[in-house]
N, C-alpha and C positions, 0 to 999 in steps of 0.2 A: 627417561624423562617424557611430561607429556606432550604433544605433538603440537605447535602454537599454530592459531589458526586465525587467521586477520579476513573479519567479517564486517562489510564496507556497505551499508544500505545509503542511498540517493536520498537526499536534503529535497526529497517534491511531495509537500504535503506531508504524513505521516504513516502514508500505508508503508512504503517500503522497509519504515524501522520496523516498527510492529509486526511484520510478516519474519520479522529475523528475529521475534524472542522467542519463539518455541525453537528453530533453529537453536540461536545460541543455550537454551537449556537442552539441547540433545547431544549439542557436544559436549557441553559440562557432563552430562550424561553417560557419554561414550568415551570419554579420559582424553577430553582435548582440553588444550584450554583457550579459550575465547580473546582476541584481542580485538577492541572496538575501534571501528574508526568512520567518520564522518562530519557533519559542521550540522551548524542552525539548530533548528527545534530539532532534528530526527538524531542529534549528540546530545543533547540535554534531556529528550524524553530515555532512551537508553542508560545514562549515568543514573537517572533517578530509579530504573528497572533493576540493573546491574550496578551497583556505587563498589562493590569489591572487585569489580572487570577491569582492567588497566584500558585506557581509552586514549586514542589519536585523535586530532581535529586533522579534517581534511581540507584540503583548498574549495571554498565555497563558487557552486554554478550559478547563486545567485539568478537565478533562473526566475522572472515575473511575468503576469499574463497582461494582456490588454483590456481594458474594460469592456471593448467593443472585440465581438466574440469573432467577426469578420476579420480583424486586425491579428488574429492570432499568429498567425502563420507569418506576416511579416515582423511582429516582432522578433520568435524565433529566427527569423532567418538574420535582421538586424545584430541578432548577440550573438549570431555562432564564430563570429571570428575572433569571441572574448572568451567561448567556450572551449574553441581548442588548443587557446593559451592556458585556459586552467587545468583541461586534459592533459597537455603534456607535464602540464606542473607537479600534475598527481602523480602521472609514470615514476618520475624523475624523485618525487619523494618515498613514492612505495621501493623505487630502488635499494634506496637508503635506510629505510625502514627492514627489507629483509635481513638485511647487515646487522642494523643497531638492536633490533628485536628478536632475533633468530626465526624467523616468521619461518614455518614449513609447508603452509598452504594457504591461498585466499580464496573468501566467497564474495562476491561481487554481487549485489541485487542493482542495477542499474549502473553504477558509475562506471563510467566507459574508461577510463584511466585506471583504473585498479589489477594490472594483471602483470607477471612476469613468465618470462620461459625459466627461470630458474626452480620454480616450485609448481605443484599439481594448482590451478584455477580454474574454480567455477563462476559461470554466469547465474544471477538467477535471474527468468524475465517469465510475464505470461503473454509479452507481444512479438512473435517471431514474425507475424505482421505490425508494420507500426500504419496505423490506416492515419491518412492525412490529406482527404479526397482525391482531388486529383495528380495528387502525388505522391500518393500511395505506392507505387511501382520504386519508386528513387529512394521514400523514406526506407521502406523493409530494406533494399538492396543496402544500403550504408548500414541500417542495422545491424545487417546479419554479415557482415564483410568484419564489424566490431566482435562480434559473438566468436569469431574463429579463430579470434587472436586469443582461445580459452580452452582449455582440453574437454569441457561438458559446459554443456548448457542446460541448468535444470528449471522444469516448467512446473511450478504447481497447480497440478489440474490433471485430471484422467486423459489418457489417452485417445480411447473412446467415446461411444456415444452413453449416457450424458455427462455434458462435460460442462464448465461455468464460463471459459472464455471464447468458447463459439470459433469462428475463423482467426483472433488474435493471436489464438495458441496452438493453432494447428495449420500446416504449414510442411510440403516437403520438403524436407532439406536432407538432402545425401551428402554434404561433406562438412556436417556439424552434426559432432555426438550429443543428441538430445535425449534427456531421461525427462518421463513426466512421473512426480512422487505424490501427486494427491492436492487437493486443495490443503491447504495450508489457514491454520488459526492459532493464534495466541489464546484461544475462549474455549472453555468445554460447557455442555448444554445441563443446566440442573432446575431440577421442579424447583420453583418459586413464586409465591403468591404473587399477583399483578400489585404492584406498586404506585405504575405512573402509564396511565389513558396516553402518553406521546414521551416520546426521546426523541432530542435532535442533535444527532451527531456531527460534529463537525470538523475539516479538517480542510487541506490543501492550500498552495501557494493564493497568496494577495498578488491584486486587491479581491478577487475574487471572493473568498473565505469573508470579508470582513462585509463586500457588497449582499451578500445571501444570508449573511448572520442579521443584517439591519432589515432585513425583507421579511425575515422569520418575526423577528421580533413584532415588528409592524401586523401582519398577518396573525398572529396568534394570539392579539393583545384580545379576540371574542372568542378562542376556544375556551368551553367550559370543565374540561378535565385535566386532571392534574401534569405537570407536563416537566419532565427533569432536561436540562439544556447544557451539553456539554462544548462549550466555545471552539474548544481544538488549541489552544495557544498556551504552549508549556513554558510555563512561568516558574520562578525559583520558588515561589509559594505556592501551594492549591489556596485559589479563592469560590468562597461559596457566599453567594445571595438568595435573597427571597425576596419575587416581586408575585403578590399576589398568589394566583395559583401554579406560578413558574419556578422554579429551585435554578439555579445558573452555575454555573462550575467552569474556572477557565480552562481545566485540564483533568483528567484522572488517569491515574497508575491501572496495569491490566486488571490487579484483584478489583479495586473499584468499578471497574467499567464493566467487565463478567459477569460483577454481582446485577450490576444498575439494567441492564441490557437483557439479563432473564428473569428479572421484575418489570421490565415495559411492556405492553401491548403491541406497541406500533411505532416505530421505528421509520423518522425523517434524515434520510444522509446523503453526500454525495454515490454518485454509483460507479466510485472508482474500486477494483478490481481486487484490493483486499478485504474492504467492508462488503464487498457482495460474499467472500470465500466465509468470513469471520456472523456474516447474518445470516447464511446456510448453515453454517455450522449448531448455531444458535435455533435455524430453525422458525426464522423471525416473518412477519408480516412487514414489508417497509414499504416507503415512498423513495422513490429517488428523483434529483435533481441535480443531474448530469452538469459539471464546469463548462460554460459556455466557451465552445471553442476546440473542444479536448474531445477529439472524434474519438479516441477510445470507450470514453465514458459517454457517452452519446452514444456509441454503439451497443455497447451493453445494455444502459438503460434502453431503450428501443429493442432488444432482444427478448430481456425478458418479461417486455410489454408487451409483445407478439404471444410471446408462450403463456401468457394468463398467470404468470408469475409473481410479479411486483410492478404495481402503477409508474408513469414517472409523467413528470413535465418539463418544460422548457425553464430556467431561472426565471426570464421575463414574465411567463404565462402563470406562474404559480399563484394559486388564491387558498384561503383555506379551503373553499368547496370542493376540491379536488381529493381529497379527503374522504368524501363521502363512498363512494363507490370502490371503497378499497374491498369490502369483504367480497366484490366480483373476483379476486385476483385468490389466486391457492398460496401464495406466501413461499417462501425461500426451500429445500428443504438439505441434509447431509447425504451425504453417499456411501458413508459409514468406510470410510477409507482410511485405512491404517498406514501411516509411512514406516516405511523400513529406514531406517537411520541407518542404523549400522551395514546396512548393504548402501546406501545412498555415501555413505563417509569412506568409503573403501577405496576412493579412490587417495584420500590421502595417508590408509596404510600402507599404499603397496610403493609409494613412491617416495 
């Protein structure tokens, strides 16, 4: 029989699901079979990827940001004692889940509750630092204290130099088994005539998402080139508008977004850590505008602003003239990095 494999991406924004569908087609691939599990958008964009995958709703982190990007930190701190009542909830159901599903291994992309000593467990993260200014020493240490409670820790991103997530993903750590298996895309790169002068992709936890969609909109109402607008809000229906020389989409499925993304030029999105791996891949020109608050993305954006890579700004500071000076920047590019699945899944042959 084939080997059931309960594959758990984090309800923050949409990168986490989306980095688990080439995943989940590689164990389809390799004679697993895939069992989904998660809550919010990041279970509703996967059912509609995967609708013949058997799917779990997981206990929701409900996880929301502050409008004031100062404030960040003590929100989180405010909801962590609502979050380790939902962590243990998850434990305590994956228990029950190995039982009632016959689950033989789980892949975890962020949810910290998703693991047993009973079956082979993978982490997948690219933050083996979690940077959160001045407590950046406490977050990683709590992080990486969660990571151990997992037999691998897999990082998508090169080992060496160059690599996409900079100091996040690199990190000594001697008593956590870390494998790095390559940047990681749901998207492969194909000639296609330019379609649309701007994309703005959009995605991540409110009110944030909904505060930078209203900014864009406002801003973009004097760009003069055609511009395709993908909201990020997976709804049970795809809805599509046309306001002038704007097309709007609340959602799109991978084929659409693949297609739409190597017919754009230029490329406006947040510069969270799977659209940077997924715009390399593509090979794209982009703008980033980093979640206020979210030192990761901040840190990135700011990295590969330094390496003459991809522009970014501040949310607040953002105007359309910031725009102009893109073609100073070299744009995104692949590392032409092949993952080995079947040496990366081995850990749930042998056990």
């Amino acid at each position: 029989m084939k080997k059931r494999i309960l594959i758990a991406p984090l309800n923050w924004g949409l990168g986490h699901a989306t980095r688990c569908i080439p995943i989940i087609n590689a164990l389809i691939d390799n004679n697993f079979t895939p069992i989904i599990a998660s809550d919010g958008m990041a279970l509703k964009l996967l059912i509609k990827e995967f609708p013949e995958l058997e799917h779990i709703e997981l206990p929701a982190y409900n996880i929301t940001y502050s409008k004031n990007r100062h404030l960040f930190k003590l929100k989180l701190l405010q909801h962590s004692p609502k979050l380790l009542k939902i962590i243990k909830a998850e434990k305590n159901l994956v228990k029950q889940l190995i039982e009632t599903h016959q689950i033989d291994g789980i892949i975890s992309d962020n949810r910290l509750g998703v693991y047993s000593k009973k079956v082979p467990c993978v982490f997948i993260t690219h933050q083996l630092q979690v940077l959160s200014g001045n407590t950046t020493w406490i977050s990683t240490k709590l992080h990486l204290k969660i990571i151990k409670k997992f037999n691998e820790c897999w990082v998508p991103d090169c080992k060496g130099i160059p690599n996409l997530s900079g100091e996040l993903g690199h990190l000594n750590t001697n008593n956590i088994l870390v494998k790095y298996f390559g940047p990681l895309s749901r998207f492969n790169l194909k000639e296609s005539l330019i379609k649309n002068d701007l994309m703005v992709l959009l995605s991540g936890p409110e009110p944030q998402r909904t505060l930078l969609e209203k900014k864009l909109f406002e801003e973009l109402k004097s760009y003069s080139g055609t511009i395709l607008f993908v909201r990020g809000v997976v709804e049970d229906k795809q809805t599509v508008k046309t306001n002038n020389n704007m097309t709007i989409y609340n959602f799109m499925t991978t084929e659409n977004l693949e297609t739409s993304l190597n017919e754009s030029k230029l490329i406006i999105s947040r510069s969270g850590y799977t659209s940077v791996m997924d715009l390399a891949k593509l090979k794209k020109q982009a703008f980033f505008i980093p979640t206020p608050g979210q030192f990761e993305q901040e840190y990135l954006a700011e990295r590969l602003n330094s390496q003459g890579l991809v522009p970014s700004c501040s949310q607040d500071e953002f105007n359309i003239s910031k725009l102009e000076n893109i073609t100073n920047y070299k744009g995104l590019s692949d590392f032409d990095y092949e993952i080995n699945y079947k040496k990366l899944f081995s850990l749930f042959k042998t056990k």
